[in-house]
PDB file of the backbone (N, CA, C, O) and the ligand in Angstrom, with CONECT records:
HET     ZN  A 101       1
ATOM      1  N   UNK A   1     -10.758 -31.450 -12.975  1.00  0.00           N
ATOM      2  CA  UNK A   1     -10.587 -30.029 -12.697  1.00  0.00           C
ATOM      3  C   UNK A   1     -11.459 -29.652 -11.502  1.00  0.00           C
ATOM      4  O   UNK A   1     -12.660 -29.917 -11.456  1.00  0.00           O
ATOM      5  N   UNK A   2     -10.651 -28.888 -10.343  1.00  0.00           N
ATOM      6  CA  UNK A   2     -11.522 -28.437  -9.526  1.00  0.00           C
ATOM      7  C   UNK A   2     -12.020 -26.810  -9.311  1.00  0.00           C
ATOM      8  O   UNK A   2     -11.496 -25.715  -9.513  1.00  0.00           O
ATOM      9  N   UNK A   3     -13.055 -27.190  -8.896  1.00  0.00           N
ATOM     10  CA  UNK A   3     -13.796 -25.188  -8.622  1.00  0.00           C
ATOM     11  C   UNK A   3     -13.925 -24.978  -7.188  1.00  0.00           C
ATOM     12  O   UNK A   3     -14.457 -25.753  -6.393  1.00  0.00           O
ATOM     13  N   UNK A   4     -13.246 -23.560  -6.869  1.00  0.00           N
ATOM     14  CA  UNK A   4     -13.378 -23.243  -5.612  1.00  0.00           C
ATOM     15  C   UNK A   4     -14.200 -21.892  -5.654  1.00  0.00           C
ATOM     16  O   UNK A   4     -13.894 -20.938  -6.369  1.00  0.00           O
ATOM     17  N   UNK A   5     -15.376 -21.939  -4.722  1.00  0.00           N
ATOM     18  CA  UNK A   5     -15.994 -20.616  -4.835  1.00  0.00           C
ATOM     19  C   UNK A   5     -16.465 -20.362  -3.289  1.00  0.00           C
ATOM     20  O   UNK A   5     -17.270 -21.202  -2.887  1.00  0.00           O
ATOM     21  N   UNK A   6     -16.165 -19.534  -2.529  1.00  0.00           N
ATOM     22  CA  UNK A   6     -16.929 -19.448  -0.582  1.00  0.00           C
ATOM     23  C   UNK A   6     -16.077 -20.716  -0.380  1.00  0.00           C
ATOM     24  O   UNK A   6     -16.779 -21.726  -0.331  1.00  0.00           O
ATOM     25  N   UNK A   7     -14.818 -20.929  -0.256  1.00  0.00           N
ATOM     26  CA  UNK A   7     -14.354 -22.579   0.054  1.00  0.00           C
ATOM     27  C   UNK A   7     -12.690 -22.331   0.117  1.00  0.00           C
ATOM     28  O   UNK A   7     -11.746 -22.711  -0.576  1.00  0.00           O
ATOM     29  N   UNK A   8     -12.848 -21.391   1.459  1.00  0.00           N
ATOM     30  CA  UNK A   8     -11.380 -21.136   1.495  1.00  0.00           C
ATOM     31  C   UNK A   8      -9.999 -22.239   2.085  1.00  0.00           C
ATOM     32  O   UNK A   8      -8.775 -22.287   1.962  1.00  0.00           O
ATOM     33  N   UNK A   9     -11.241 -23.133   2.864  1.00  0.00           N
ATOM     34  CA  UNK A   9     -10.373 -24.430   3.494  1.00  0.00           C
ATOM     35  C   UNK A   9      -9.795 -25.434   2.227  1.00  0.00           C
ATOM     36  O   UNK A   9      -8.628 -25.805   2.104  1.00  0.00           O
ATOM     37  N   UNK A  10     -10.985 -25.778   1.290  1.00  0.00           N
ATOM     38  CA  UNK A  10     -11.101 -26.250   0.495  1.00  0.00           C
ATOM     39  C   UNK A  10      -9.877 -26.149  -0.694  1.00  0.00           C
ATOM     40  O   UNK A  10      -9.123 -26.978  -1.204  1.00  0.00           O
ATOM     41  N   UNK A  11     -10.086 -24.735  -0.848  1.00  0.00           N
ATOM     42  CA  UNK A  11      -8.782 -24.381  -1.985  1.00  0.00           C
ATOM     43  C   UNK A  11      -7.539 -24.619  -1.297  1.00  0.00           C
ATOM     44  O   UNK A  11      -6.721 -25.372  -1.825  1.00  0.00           O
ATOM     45  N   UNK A  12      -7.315 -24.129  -0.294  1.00  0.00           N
ATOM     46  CA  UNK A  12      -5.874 -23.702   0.509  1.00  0.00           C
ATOM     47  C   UNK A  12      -5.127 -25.596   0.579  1.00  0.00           C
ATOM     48  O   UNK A  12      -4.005 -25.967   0.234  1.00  0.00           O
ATOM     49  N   UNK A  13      -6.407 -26.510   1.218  1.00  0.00           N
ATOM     50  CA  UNK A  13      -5.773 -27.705   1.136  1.00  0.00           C
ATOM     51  C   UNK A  13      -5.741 -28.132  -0.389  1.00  0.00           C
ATOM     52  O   UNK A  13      -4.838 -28.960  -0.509  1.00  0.00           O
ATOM     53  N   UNK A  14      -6.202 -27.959  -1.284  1.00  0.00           N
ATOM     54  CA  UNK A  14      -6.325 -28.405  -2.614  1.00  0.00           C
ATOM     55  C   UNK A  14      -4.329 -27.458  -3.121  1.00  0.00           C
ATOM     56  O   UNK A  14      -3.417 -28.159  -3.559  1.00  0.00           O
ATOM     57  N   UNK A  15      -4.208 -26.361  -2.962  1.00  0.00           N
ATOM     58  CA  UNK A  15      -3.017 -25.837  -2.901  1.00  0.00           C
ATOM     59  C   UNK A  15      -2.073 -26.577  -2.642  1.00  0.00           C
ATOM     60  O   UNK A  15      -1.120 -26.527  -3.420  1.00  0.00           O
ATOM     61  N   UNK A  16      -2.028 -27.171  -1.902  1.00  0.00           N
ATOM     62  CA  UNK A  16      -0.791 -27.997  -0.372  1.00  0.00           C
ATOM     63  C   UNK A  16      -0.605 -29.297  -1.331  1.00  0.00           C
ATOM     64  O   UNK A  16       0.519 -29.722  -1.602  1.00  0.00           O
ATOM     65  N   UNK A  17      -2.027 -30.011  -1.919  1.00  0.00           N
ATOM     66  CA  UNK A  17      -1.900 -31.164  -2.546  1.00  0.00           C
ATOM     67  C   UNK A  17      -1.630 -31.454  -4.121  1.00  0.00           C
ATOM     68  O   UNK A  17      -1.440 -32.539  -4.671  1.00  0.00           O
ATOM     69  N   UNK A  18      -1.669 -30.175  -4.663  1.00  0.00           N
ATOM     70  CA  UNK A  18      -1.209 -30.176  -6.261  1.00  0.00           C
ATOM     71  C   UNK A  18      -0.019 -29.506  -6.232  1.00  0.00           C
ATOM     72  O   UNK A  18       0.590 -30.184  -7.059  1.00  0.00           O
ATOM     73  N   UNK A  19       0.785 -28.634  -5.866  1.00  0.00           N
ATOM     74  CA  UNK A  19       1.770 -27.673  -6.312  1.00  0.00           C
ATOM     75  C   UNK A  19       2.409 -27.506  -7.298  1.00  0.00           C
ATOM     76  O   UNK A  19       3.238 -26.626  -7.531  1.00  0.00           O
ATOM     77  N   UNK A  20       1.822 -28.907  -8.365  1.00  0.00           N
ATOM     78  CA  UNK A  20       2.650 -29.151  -9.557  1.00  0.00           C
ATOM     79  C   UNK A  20       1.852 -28.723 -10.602  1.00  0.00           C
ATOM     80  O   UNK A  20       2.291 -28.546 -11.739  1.00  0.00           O
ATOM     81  N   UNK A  21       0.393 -28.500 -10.185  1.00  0.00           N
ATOM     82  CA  UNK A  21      -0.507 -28.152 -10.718  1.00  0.00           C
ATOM     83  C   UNK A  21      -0.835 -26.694 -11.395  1.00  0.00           C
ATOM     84  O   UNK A  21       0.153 -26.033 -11.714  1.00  0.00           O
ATOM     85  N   UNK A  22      -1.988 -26.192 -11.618  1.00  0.00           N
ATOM     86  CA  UNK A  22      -2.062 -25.049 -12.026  1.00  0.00           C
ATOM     87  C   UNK A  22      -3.583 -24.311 -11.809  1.00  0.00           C
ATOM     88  O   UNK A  22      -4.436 -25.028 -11.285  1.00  0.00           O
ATOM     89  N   UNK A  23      -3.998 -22.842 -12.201  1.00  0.00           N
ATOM     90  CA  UNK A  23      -4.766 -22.178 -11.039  1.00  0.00           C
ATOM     91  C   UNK A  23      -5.068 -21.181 -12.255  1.00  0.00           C
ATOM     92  O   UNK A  23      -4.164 -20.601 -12.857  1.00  0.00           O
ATOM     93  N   UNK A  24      -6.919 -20.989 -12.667  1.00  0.00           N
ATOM     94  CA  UNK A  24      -7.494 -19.982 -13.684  1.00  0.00           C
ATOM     95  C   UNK A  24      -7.976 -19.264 -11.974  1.00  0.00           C
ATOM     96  O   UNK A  24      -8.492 -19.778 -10.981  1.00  0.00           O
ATOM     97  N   UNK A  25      -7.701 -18.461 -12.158  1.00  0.00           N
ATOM     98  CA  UNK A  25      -8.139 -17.196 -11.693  1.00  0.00           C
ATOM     99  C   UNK A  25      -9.678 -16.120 -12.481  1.00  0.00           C
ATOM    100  O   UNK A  25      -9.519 -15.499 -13.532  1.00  0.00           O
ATOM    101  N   UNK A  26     -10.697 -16.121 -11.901  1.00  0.00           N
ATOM    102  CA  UNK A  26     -11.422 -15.401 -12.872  1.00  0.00           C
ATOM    103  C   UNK A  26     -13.046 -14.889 -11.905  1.00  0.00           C
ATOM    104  O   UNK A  26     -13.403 -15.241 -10.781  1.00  0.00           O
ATOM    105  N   UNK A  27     -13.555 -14.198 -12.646  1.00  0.00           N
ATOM    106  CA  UNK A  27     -14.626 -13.534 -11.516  1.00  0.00           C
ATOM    107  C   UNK A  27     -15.785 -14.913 -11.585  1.00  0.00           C
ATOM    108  O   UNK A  27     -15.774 -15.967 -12.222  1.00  0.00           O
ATOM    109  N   UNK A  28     -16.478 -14.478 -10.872  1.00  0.00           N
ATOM    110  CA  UNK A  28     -17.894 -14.928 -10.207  1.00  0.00           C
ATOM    111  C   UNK A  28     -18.594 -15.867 -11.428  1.00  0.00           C
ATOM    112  O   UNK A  28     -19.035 -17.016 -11.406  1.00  0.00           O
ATOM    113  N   UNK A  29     -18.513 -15.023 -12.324  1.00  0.00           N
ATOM    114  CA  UNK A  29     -19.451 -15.297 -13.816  1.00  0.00           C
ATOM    115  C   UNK A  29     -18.192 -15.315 -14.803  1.00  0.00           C
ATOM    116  O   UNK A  29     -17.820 -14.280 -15.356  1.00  0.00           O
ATOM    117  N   UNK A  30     -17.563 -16.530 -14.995  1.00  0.00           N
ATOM    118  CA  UNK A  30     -16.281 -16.711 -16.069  1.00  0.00           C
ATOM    119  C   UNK A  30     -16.472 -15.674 -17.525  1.00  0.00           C
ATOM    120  O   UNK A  30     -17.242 -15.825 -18.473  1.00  0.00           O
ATOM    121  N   UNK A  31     -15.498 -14.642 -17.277  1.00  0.00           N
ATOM    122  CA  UNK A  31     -15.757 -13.837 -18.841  1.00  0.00           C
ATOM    123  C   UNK A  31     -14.226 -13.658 -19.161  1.00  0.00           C
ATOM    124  O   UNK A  31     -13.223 -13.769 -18.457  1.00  0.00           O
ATOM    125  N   UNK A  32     -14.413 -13.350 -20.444  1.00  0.00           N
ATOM    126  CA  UNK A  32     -12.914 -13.178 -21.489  1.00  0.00           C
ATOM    127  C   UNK A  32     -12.338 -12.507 -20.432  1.00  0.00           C
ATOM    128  O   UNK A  32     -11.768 -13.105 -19.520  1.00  0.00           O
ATOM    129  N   UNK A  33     -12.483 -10.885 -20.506  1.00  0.00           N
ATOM    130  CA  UNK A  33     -11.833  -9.842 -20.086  1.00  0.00           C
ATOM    131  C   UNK A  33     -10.784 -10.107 -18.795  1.00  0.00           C
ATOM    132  O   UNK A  33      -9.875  -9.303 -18.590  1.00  0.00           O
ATOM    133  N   UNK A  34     -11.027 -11.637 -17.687  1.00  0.00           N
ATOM    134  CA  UNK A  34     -10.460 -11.457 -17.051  1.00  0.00           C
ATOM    135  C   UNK A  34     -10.316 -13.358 -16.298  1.00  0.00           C
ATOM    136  O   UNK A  34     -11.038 -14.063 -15.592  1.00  0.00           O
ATOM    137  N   UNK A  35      -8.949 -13.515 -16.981  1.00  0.00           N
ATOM    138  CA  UNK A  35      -8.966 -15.012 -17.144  1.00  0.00           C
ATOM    139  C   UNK A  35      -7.305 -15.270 -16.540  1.00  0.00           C
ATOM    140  O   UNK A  35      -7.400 -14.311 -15.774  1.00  0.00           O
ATOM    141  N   UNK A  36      -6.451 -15.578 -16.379  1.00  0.00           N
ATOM    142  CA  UNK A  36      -5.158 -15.764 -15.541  1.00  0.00           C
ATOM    143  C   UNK A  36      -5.011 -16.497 -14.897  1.00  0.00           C
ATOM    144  O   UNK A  36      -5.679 -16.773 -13.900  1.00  0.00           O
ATOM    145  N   UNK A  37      -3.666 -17.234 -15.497  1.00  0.00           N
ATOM    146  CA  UNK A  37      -3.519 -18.628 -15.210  1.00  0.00           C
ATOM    147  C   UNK A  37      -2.389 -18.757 -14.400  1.00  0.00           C
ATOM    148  O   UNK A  37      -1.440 -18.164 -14.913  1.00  0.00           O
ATOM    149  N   UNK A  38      -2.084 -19.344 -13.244  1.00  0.00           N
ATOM    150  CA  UNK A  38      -0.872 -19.289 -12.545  1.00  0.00           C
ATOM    151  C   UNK A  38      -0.241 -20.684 -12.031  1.00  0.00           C
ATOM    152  O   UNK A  38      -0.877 -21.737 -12.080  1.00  0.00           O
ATOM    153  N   UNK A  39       0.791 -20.606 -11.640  1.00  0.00           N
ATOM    154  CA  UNK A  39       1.079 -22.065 -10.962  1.00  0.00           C
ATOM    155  C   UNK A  39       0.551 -22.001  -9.637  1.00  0.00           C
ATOM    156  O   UNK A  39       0.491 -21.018  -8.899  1.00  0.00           O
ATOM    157  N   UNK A  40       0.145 -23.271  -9.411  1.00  0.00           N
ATOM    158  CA  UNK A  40      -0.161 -23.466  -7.886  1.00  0.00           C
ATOM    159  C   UNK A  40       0.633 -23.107  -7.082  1.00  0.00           C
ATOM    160  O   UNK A  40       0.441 -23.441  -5.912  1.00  0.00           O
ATOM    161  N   UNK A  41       1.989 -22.173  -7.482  1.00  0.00           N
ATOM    162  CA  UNK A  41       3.057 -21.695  -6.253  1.00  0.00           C
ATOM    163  C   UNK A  41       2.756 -20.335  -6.394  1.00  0.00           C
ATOM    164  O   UNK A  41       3.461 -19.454  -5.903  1.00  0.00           O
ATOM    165  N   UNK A  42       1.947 -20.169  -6.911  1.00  0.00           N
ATOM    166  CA  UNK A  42       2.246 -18.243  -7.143  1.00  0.00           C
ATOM    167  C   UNK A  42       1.689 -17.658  -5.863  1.00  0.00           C
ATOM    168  O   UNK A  42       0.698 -17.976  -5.205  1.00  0.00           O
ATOM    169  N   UNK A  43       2.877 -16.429  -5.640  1.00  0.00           N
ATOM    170  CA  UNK A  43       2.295 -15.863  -3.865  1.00  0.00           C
ATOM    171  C   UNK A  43       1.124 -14.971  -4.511  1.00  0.00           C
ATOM    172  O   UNK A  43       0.549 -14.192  -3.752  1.00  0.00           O
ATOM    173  N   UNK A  44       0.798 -15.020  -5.628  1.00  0.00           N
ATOM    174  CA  UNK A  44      -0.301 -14.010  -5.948  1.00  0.00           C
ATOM    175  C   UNK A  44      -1.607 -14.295  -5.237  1.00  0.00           C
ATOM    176  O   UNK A  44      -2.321 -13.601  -4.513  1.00  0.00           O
ATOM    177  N   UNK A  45      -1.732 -16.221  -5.917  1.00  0.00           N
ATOM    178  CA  UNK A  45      -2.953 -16.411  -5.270  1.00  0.00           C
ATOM    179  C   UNK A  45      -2.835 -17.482  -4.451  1.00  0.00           C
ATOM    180  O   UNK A  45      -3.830 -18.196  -4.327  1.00  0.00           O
ATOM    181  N   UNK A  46      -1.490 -17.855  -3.651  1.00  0.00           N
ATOM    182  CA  UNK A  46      -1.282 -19.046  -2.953  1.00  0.00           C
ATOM    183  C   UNK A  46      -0.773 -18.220  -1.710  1.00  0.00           C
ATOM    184  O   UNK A  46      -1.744 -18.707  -1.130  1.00  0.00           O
ATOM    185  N   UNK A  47      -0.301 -17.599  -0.951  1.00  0.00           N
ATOM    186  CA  UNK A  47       0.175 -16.746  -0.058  1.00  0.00           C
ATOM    187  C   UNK A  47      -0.519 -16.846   1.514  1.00  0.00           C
ATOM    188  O   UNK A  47      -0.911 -18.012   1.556  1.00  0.00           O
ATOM    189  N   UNK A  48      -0.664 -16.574   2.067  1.00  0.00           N
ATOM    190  CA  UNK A  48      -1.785 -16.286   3.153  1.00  0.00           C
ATOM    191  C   UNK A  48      -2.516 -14.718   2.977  1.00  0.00           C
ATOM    192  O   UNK A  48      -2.089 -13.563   2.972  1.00  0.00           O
ATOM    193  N   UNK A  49      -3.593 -15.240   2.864  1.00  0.00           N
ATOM    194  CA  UNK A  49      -4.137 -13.600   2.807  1.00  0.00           C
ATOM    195  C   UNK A  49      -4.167 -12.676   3.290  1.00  0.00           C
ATOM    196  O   UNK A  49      -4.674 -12.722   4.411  1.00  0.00           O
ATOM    197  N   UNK A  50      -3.677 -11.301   2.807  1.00  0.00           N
ATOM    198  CA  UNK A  50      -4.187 -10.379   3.755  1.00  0.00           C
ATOM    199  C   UNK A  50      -5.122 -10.609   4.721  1.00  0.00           C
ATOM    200  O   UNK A  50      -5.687 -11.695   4.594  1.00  0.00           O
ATOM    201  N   UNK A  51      -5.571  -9.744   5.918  1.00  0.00           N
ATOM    202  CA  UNK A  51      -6.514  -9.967   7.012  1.00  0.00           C
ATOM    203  C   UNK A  51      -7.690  -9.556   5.753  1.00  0.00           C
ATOM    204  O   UNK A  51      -7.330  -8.760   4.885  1.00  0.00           O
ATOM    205  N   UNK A  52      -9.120 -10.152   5.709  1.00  0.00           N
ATOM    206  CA  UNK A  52     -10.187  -9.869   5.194  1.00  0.00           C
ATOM    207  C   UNK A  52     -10.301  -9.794   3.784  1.00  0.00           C
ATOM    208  O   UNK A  52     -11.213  -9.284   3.133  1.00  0.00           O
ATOM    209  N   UNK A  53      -8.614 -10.724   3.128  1.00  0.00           N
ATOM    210  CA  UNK A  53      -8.612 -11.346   1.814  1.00  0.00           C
ATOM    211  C   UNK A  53      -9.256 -12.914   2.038  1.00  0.00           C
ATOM    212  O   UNK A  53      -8.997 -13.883   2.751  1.00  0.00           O
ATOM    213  N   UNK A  54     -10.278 -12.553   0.962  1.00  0.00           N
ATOM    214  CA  UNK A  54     -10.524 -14.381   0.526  1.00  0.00           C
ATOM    215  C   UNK A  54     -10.399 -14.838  -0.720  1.00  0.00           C
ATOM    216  O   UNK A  54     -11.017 -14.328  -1.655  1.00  0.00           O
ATOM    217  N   UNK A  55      -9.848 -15.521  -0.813  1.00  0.00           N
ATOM    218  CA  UNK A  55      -8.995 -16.215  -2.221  1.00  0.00           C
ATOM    219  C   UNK A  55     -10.074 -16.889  -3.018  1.00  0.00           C
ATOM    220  O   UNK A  55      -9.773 -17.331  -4.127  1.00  0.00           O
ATOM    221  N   UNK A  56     -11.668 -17.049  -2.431  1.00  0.00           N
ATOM    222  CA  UNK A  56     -12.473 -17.809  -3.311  1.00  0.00           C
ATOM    223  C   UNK A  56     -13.729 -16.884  -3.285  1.00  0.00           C
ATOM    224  O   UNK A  56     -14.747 -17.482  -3.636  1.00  0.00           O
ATOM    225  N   UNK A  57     -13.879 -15.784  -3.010  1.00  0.00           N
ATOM    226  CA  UNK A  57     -14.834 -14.677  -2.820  1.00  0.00           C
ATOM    227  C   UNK A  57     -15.189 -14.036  -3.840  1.00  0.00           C
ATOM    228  O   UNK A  57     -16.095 -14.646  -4.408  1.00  0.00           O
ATOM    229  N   UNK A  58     -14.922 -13.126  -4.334  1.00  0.00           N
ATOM    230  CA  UNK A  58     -14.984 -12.033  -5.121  1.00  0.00           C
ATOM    231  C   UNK A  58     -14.432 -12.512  -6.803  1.00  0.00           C
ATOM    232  O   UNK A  58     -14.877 -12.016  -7.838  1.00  0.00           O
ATOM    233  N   UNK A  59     -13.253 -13.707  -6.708  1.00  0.00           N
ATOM    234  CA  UNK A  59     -12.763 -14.051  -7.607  1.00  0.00           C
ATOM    235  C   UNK A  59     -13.111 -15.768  -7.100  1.00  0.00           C
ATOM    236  O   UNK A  59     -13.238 -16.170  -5.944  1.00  0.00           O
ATOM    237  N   UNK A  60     -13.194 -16.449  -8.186  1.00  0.00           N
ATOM    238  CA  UNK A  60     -13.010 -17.810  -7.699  1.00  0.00           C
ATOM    239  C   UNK A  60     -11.811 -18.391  -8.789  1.00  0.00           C
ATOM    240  O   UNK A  60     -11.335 -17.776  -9.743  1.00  0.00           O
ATOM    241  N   UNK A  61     -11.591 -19.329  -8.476  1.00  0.00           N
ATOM    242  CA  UNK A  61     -10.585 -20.759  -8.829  1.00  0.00           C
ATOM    243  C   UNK A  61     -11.200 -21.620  -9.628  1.00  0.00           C
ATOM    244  O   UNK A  61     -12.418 -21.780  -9.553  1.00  0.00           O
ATOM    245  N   UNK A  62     -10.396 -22.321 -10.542  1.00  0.00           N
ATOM    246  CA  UNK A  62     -10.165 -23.404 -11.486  1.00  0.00           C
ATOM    247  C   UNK A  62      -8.801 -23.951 -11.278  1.00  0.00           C
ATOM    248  O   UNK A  62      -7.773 -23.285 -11.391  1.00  0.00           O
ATOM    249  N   UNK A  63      -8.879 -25.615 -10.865  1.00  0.00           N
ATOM    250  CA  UNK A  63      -7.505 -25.702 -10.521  1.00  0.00           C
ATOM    251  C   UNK A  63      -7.487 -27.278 -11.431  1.00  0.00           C
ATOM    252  O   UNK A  63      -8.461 -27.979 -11.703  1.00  0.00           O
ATOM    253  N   UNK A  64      -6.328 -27.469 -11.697  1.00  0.00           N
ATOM    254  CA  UNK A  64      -6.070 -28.172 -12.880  1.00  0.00           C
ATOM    255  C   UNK A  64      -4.980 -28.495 -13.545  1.00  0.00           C
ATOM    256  O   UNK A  64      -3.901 -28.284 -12.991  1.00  0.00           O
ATOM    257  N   UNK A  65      -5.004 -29.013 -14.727  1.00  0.00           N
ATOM    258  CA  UNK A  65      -3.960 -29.090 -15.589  1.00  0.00           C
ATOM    259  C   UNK A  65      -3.794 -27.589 -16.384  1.00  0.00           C
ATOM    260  O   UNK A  65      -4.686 -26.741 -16.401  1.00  0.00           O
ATOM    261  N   UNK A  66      -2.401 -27.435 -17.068  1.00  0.00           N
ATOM    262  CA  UNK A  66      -2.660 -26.016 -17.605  1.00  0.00           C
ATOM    263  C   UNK A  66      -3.232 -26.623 -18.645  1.00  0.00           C
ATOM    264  O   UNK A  66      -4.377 -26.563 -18.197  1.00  0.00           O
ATOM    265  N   UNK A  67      -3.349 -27.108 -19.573  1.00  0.00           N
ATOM    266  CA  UNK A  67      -4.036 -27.368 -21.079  1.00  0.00           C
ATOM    267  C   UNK A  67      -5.478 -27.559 -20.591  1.00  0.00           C
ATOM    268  O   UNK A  67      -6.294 -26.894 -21.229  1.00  0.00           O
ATOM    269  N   UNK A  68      -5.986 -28.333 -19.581  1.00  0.00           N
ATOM    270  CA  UNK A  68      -7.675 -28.588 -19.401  1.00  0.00           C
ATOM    271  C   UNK A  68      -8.282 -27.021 -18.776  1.00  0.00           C
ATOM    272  O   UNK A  68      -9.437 -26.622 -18.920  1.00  0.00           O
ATOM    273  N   UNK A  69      -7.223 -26.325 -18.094  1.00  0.00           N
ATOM    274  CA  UNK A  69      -7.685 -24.489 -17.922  1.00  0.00           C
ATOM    275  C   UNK A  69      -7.846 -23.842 -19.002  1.00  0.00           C
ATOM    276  O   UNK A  69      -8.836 -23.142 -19.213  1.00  0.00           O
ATOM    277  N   UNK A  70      -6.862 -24.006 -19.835  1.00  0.00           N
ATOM    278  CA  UNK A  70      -6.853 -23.437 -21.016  1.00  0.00           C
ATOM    279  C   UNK A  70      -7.997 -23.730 -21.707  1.00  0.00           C
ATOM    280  O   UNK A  70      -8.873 -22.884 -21.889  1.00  0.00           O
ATOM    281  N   UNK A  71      -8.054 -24.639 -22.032  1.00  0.00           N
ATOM    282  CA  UNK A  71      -9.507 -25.370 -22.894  1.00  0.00           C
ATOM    283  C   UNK A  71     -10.775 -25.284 -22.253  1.00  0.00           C
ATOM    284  O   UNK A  71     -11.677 -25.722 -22.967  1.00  0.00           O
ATOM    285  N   UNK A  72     -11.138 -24.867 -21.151  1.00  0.00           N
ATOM    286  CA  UNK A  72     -12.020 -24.330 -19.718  1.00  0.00           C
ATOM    287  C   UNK A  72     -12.205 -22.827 -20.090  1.00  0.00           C
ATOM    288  O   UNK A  72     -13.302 -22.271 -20.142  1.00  0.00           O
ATOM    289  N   UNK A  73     -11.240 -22.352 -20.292  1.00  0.00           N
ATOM    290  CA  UNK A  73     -11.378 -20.940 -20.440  1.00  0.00           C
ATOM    291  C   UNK A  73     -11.724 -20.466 -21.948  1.00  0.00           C
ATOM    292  O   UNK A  73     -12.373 -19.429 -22.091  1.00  0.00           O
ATOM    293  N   UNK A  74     -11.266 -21.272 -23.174  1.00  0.00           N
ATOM    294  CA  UNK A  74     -12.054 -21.069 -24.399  1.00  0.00           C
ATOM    295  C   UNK A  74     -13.394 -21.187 -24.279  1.00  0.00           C
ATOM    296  O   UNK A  74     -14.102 -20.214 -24.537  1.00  0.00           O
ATOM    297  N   UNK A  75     -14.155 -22.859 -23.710  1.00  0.00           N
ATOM    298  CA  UNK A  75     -15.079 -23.255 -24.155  1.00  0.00           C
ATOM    299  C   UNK A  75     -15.915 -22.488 -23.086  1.00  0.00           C
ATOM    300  O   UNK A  75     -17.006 -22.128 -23.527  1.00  0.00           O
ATOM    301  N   UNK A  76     -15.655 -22.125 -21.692  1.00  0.00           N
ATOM    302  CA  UNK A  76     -16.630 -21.563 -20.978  1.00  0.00           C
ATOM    303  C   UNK A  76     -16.497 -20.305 -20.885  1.00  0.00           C
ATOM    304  O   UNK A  76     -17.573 -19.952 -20.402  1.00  0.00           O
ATOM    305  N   UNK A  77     -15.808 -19.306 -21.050  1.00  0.00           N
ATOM    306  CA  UNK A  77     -15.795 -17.874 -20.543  1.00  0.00           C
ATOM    307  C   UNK A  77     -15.330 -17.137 -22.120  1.00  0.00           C
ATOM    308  O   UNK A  77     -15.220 -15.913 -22.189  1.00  0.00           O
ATOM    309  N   UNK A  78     -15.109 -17.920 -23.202  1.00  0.00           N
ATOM    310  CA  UNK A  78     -14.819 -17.209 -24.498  1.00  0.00           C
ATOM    311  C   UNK A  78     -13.885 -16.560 -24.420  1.00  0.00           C
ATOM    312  O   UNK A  78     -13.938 -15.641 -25.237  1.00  0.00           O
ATOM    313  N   UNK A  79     -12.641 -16.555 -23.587  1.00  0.00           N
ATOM    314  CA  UNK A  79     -11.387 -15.945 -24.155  1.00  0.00           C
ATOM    315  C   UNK A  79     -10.384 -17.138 -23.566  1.00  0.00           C
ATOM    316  O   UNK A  79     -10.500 -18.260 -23.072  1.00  0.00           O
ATOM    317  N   UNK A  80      -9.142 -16.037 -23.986  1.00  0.00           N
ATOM    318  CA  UNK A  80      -7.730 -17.020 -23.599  1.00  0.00           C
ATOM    319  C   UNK A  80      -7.069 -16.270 -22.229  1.00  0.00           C
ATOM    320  O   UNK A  80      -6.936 -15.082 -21.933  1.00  0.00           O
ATOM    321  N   UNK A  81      -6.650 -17.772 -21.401  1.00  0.00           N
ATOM    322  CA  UNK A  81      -6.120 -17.498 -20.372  1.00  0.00           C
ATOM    323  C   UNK A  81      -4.748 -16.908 -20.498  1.00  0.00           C
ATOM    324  O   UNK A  81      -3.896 -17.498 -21.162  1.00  0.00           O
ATOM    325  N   UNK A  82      -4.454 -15.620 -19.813  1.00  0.00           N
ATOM    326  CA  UNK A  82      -3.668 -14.872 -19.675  1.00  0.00           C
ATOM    327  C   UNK A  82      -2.204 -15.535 -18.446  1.00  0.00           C
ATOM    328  O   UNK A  82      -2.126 -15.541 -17.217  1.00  0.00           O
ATOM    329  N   UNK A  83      -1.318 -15.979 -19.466  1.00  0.00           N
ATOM    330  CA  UNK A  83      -0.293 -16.354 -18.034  1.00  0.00           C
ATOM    331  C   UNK A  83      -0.219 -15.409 -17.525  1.00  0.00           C
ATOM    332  O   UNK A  83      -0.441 -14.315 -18.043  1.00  0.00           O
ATOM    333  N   UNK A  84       0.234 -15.686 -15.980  1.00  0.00           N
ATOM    334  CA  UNK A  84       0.788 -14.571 -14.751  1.00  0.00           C
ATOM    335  C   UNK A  84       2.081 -14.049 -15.340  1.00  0.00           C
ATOM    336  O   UNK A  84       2.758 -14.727 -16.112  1.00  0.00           O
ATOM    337  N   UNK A  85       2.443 -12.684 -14.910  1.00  0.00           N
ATOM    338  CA  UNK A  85       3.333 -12.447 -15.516  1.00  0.00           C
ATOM    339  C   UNK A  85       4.682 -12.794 -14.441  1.00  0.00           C
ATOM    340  O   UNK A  85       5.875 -12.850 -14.741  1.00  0.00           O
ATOM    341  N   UNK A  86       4.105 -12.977 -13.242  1.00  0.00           N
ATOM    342  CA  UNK A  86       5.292 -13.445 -12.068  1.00  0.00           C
ATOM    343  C   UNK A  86       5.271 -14.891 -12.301  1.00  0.00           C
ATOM    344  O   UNK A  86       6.438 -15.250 -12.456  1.00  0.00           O
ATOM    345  N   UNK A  87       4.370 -15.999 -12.407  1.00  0.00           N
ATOM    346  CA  UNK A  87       4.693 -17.467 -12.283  1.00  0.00           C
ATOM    347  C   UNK A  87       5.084 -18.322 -13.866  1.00  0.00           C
ATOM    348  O   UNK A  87       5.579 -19.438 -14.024  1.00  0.00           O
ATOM    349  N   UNK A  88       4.650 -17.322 -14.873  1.00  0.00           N
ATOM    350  CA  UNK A  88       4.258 -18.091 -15.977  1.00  0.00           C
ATOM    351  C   UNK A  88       4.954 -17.454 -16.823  1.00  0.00           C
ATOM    352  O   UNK A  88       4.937 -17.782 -18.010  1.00  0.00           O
TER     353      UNK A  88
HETATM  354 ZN    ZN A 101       1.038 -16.098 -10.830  1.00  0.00          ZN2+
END
């Protein structure tokens, strides 16, 4: 499983090389309230960013299998990952 945090090159090529893969979405400090799981195709968080969007800033990445996110998101942030409601 990989973590992207300040590592916008990083994620974007990690994007390009899984697409089959899958993507926890969640803040700074992993908590329940805000956990979302998407496919590595979703224009939510795969897109090009807005000008002065960064995809590993404010929110960071977990990229992975969906079952090892899932089980990532019980054991570290205490809730359940929320599918996207556009990819998932
Ligand atoms: Zn999505």
């Amino acid at each position: 499983m990989g973590r992207f945090q300040d590592d916008e090159a990083g994620y974007e090529r990690w994007l390009a090389d899984h697409s089959d893969l899958f993507v926890l979405n969640t803040a700074r400090s992993p908590a329940p309230n805000y956990l979302v799981l998407h496919r590595a195709i979703c224009h939510t968080i795969a897109s090009t960013p807005a000008r002065g969007t960064r995809w590993t800033g404010e929110y960071i990445k977990f990229c992975g299998q969906r079952a090892e996110l899932e089980k990532f998101a019980q054991a570290h942030a205490g809730g359940t990952a929320s599918p996207c409601r556009l990819c998932l």
